[in-house]
N, C-alpha and C positions, 0 to 999 in steps of 0.2 A: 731071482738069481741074477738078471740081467740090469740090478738097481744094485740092491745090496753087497751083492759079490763085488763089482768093482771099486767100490768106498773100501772094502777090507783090505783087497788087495792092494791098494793107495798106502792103506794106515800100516801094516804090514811089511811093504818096502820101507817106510819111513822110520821105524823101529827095530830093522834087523841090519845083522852083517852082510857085508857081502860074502859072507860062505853060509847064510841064511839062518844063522842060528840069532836068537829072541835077545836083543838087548835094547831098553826104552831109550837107556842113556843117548842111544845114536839118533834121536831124534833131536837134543838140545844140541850135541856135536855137530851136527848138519846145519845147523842154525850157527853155533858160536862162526863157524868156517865161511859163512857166508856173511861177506863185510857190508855188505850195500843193505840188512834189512830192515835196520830203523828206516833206513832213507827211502825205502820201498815203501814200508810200511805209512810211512810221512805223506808220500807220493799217493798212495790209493786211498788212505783216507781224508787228506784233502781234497783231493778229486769228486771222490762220492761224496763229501757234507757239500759242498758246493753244487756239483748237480742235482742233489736231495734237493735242495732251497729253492735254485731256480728252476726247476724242471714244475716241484709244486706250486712255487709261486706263478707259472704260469699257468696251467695248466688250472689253480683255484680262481684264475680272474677270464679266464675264458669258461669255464664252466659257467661262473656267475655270470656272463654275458652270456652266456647263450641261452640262461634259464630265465634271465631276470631284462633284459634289454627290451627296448620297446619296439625295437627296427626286427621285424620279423625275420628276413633275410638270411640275421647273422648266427641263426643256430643251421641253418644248413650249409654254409660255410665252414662252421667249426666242426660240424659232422665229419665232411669229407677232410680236414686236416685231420680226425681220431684214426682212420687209415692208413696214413705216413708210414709206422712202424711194421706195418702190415705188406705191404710192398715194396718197401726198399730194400734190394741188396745190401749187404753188409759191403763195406767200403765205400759204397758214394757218398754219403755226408763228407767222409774225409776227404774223397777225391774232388769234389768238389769246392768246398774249402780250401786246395791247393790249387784248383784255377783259378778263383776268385783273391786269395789269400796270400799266394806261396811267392818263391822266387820270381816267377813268371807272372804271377795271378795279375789278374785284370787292371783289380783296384790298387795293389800295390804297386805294378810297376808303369801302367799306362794312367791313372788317375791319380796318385799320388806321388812316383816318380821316385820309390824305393825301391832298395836290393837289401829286402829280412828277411828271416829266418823265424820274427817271431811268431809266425803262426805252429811251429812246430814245437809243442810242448804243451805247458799247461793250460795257456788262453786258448788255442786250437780244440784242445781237450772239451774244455767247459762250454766251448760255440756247438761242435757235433753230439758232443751228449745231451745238450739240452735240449737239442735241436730234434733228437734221436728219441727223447724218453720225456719231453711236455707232453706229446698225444696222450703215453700211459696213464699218467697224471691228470689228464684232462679226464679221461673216459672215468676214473675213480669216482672222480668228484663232482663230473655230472650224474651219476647214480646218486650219490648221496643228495646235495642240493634238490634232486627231483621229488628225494623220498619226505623233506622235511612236511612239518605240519604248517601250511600259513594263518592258522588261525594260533597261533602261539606270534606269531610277529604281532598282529592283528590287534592283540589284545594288550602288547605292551605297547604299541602307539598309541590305543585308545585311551591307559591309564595312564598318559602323559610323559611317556618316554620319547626321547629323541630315536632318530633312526640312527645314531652314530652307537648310543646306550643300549639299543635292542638290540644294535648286530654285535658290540662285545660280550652283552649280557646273555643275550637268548641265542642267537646264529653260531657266532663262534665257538661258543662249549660243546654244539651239538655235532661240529665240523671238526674238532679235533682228532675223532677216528678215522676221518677218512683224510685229514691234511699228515695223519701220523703214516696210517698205511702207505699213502703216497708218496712221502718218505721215506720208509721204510723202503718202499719195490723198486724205486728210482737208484737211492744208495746203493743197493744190492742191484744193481741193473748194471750201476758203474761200476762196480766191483770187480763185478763179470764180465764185462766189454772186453771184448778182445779186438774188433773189427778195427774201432777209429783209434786204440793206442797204439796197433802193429802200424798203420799209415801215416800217424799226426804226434805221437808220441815223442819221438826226436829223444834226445836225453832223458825227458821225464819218463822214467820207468816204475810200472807199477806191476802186482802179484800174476794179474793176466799174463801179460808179455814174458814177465819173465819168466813162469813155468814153460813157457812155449821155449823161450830161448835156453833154459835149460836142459830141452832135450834133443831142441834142431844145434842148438850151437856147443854146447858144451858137453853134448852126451849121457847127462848124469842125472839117472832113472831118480835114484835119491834124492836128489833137492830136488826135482821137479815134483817128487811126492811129498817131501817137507811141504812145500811153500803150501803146494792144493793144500795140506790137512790145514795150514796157515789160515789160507785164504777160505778154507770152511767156519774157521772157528770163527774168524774177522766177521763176516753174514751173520753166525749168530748172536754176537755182541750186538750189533746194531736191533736183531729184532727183540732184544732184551731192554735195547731203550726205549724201543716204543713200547714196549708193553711198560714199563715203567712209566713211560710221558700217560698214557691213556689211564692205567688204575685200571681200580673197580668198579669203576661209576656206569651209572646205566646212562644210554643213548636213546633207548627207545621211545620214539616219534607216531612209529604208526599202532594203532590198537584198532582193536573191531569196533570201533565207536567210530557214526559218523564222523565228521569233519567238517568246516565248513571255512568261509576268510577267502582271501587274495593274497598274493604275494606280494611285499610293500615294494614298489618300481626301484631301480638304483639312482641315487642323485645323478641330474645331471650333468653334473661338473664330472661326477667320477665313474659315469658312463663314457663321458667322452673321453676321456683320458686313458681309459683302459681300453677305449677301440683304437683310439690311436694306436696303442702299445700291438692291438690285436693284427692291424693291417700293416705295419708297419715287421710284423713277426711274419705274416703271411707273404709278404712279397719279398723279404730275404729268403725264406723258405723258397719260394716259386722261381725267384732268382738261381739259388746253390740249384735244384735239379733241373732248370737249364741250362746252366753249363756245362752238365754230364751230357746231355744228350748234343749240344752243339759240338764240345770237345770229341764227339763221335765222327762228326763230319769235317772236320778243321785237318790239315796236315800234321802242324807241331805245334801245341798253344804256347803263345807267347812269344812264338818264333817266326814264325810260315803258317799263315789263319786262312789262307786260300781254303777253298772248299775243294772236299776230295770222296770222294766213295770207297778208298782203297781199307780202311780199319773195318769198314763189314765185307768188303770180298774176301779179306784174310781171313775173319771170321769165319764164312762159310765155307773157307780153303781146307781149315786147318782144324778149326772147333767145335763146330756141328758135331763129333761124336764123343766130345764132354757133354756137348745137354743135352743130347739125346741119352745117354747112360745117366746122368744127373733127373732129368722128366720120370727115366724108368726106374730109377729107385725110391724116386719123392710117390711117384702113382703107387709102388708095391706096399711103399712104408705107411704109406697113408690109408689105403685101404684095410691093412691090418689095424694101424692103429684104430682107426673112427670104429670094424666089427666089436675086435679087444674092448676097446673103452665105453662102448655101447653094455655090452655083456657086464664086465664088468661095475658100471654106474648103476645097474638093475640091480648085482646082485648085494651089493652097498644102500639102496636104497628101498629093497622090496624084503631080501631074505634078511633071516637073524642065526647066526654061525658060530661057532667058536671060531675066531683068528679075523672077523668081520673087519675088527678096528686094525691090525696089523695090514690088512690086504688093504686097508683104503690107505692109510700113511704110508707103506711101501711104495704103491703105483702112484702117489702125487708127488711121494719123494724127489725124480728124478727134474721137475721142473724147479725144484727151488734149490738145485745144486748149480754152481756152475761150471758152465759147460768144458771150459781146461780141463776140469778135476774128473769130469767124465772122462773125458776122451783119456787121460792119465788111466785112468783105472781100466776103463776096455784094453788099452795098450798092454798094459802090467797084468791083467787078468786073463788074457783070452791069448797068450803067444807060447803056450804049452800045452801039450797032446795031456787029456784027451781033445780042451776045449782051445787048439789050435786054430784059430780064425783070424789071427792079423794079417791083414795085406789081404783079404778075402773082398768081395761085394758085400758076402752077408753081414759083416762085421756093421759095415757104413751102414746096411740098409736097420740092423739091430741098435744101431746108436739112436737111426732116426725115430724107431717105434719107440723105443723106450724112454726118448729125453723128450715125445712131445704127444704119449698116451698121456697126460693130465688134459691134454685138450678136448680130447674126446670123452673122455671120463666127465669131467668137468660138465660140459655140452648135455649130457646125458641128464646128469644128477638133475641141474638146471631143467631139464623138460619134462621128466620123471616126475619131480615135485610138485610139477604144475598141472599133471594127471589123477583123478581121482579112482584111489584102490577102488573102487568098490565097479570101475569098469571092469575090471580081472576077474573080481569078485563073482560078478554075474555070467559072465565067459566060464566061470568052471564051473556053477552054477548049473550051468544051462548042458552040462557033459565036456565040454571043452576042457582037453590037454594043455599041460604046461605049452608046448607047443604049438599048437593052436594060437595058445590067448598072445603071445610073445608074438608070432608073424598074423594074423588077420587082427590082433585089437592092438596091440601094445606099440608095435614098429610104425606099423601106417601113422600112429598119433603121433609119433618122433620122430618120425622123417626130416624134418626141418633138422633136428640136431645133429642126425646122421650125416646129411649134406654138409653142413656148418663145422662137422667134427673133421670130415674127409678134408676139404678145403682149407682149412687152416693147417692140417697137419701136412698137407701138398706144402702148401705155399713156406710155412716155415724151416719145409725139409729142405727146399729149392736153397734156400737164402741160409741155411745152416753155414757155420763155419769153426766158431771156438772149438769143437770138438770132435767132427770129423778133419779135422789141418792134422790131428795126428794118425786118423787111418786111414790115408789114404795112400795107394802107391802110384805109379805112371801109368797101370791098367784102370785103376779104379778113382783118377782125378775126377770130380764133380765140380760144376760151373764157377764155385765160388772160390775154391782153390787156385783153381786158372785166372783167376781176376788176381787173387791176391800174385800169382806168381808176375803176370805182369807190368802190378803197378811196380814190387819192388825190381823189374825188371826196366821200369823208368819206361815201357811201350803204355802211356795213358792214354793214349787212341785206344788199343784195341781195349784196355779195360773200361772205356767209356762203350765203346758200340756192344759187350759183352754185358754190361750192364743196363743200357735201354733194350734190348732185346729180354732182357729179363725180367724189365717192368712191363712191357707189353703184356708176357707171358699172364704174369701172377695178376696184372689187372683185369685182363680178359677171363681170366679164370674167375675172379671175385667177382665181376658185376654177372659173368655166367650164374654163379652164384646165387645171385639177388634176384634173376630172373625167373629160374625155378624155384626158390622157395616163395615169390610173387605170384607164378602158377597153381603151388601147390596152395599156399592161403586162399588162393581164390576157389581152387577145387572145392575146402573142405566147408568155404562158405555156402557155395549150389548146394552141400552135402544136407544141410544145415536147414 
């Protein structure tokens, strides 16, 4: 209901009169009326083929280095970069990029000794989305790369193949599914950004922004619902080309037959070359988030950089009960989500049902929509009695269960898999209830996922924004709102100290994280 229902009621506004009666025609009307949407259209998808490329192409050469490098170091290094996406608030890449970048920024006006604007638009763009969506790409493509067979490299070195021949010939055919996927989630990553266009955007306008401005600026429910069913259709073109680039062909590498070989070293020329690229990516990166946390303590950057305490007094003057309301709905939403998606993962991977397949592409639905077009449909769907809920808490705290239960679902399926039925088996075997085998055999072995499902769906609810910016009212503002109201509000002090306060948070939580489920491995090893 809380998936399905609001895409209808999207498609629905988008197709009717305003006296509600059923005409398609008003869906091309709405379009002809709207002059800017080739130029939009031009806009979003240049944007995504461009951070498709580089987001992969890094994200494929840091994978390779961290699986294939001879300097041991550098895969713990690229580790803690796969995190980036994980902890950062929406807005600091941009904000960022505009103290180092912008009118005032560092490099522009104290190193180089300009007054541009061009960071606002499409180069701005393609710095924070890459910057924003190479971890995703990385984390892809070190799974794959992990999974390959080295005794397939192995054997065309020994039959006299170059290592430039083996990696066109043999590596790269088998890397195509995951350099496509990587493209694929990337495009569709930018698609859906709403965070760094609403900041860095400047005249480049694309599908995100302008559904939002559709209905903060111009009021008008209908083209805010055109563009979403647009920008749903645009996502699925894109995953129609990758499945077109990939075919029919099979990938498969690993089999129940042993294995054997090493994996061939990377030359060193193109070892070195690609850690240049790596360290040289890592300290622009270390660079942009600290100048959010400096620009916390500075008076006016770029103006008056005396150091000051006064952006977190007003913080804890004024803001302390946005995150406190924002904590307590990320903890409500999370903890349903990680039970829900728990339940649910089991009964997807254990029972056999009629409607099995509909209930698992329903509840995964909600993560490969983007998040405008949510927040669009909850607005349009949920602002009439009976299911009167806008401007409510629950409304926020229902967007978060339901746009980030794939994590926990997900989480689940993932540990479930890796559980042998025939533990359950013997649980009811032995007299044990459904009940039973689920809380003393099933839970304790998934507790890792449970933890992992909770956590992530906290931390992503904290940092949520495309899609709660439309339910929220002046009771019900959460942290991220308030960040966005301040930068366009020109106070980037307090959206920097509002922003490191909010990395503390969600890192303190994540290595919290790591420590229990390090506790819990160790338990189940004594177990053992």
């Amino acid at each position: 209901m809380f998936i399905i229902y609001p895409l209808i009621a999207v498609l629905i506004k988008s197709i009717t009169t305003k006296y509600g009666s059923f005409a398609p025609d008003q869906f091309i009307a709405t379009l002809k009326g709207y002059f800017q949407l080739f130029r939009v259209l031009r806009h979003t998808f240049t944007l995504a083929g461009i951070v498709g490329v580089t987001s992969t192409f890094l994200g494929f050469i840091f994978a390779l280095l961290a699986n294939r490098s001879r300097v041991k170091w550098i895969n713990k290094i690229i580790s803690v970069f796969s995190l980036l996406p994980i902890i950062t608030p929406p807005f600091l890449i941009g904000l960022a990029i505009i103290y180092m970048f912008g009118v005032q920024g560092f490099v522009t006006k104290n190193i180089l000794n300009l007054h541009t604007k061009a960071i606002f638009g499409l180069n701005g763009l393609i710095l924070a989305q890459t910057l924003s969506f190479a971890p995703i790409s990385y984390m892809i493509m070190d799974g794959l790369i992990k999974s390959l067979d080295a005794s397939l490299e192995e054997a065309s070195i020994t039959l006299g193949a170059s290592r430039w021949y083996t990696f066109s010939h043999v590596v790269w055919p088998l890397l195509r599914i995951g350099i496509a996927n990587s493209f694929l989630l990337t495009a569709i990553e930018s698609m859906a950004d709403f965070g760094n266009p609403i900041v860095l955007g400047g005249d480049y306008d694309v599908l995100a922004t302008e559904i939002y401005f559709s209905i903060v600026g111009r009021y008008d429910e209908k083209l805010a619902s055109t563009l979403g069913i647009v920008l749903l259709l645009s996502t699925f073109f894109i995953f129609l080309l990758q499945q077109y680039w990939i075919g029919k062909k099979s990938y498969i590498t690993v089999t129940g037959k042993p294995t054997g070989g090493r994996f061939i070293p990377l030359p060193k020329f193109f070892e070195s070359s690609i850690t240049t690229i790596m360290l040289f990516w890592f300290a622009l990166t270390g660079i942009l988030y600290g100048t959010v946390i400096y620009g916390s303590f500075v008076k006016l950057w770029g103006i008056n950089n005396s150091f000051t305490l006064a952006h977190y007094q007003r913080f804890f003057n004024e803001y302390t009960g946005t995150l406190g309301l924002t904590l307590r709905f990320a903890f409500i939403s999370a903890f349903i989500t990680a039970a829900v998606g728990i339940m649910i993962s089991y009964l997807i991977s254990r029972q056999r049902f009629p409607g099995r397949g509909y209930l698992e592409f329903s509840s995964l639905l909600s993560f490969a929509i983007p998040g405008t077009v949510i927040g669009i449909g909850y607005l349009l769907g949920f602002n009439k009695y009976p299911l009167m809920l806008t401007g409510t808490a629950t409304i926020v705290i229902l967007s978060f269960i339901f746009r980030y239960m794939p994590l926990g679902i997900r989480s689940g399926i993932a540990a479930l898999s890796q559980l042998d039925p025939s533990l359950e088996e013997a649980s009811t075997t032995l007299g044990g209830d459904n009940y039973t085998t689920l809380t003393k055999v099933v839970f304790p072995l998934i507790k890792p996922a449970i933890i992992s499902g909770w956590v992530f769906g906290f931390v992503r609810s904290i940092t949520a924004i495309s899609a709660v910016i439309f339910l929220t009212t002046a009771r019900t503002r959460v942290a991220t709102v308030v960040i966005l109201n301040r930068i366009e509000a020109g106070t980037l002090g307090i959206a920097s100290a509002y922003s490191t306060i909010l990395i503390i948070i969600i890192l303190s939580i994540i290595l919290g994280m790591y420590y229990m489920l390090g506790k819990i491995g160790i338990k189940q090893e004594i177990k053992l």
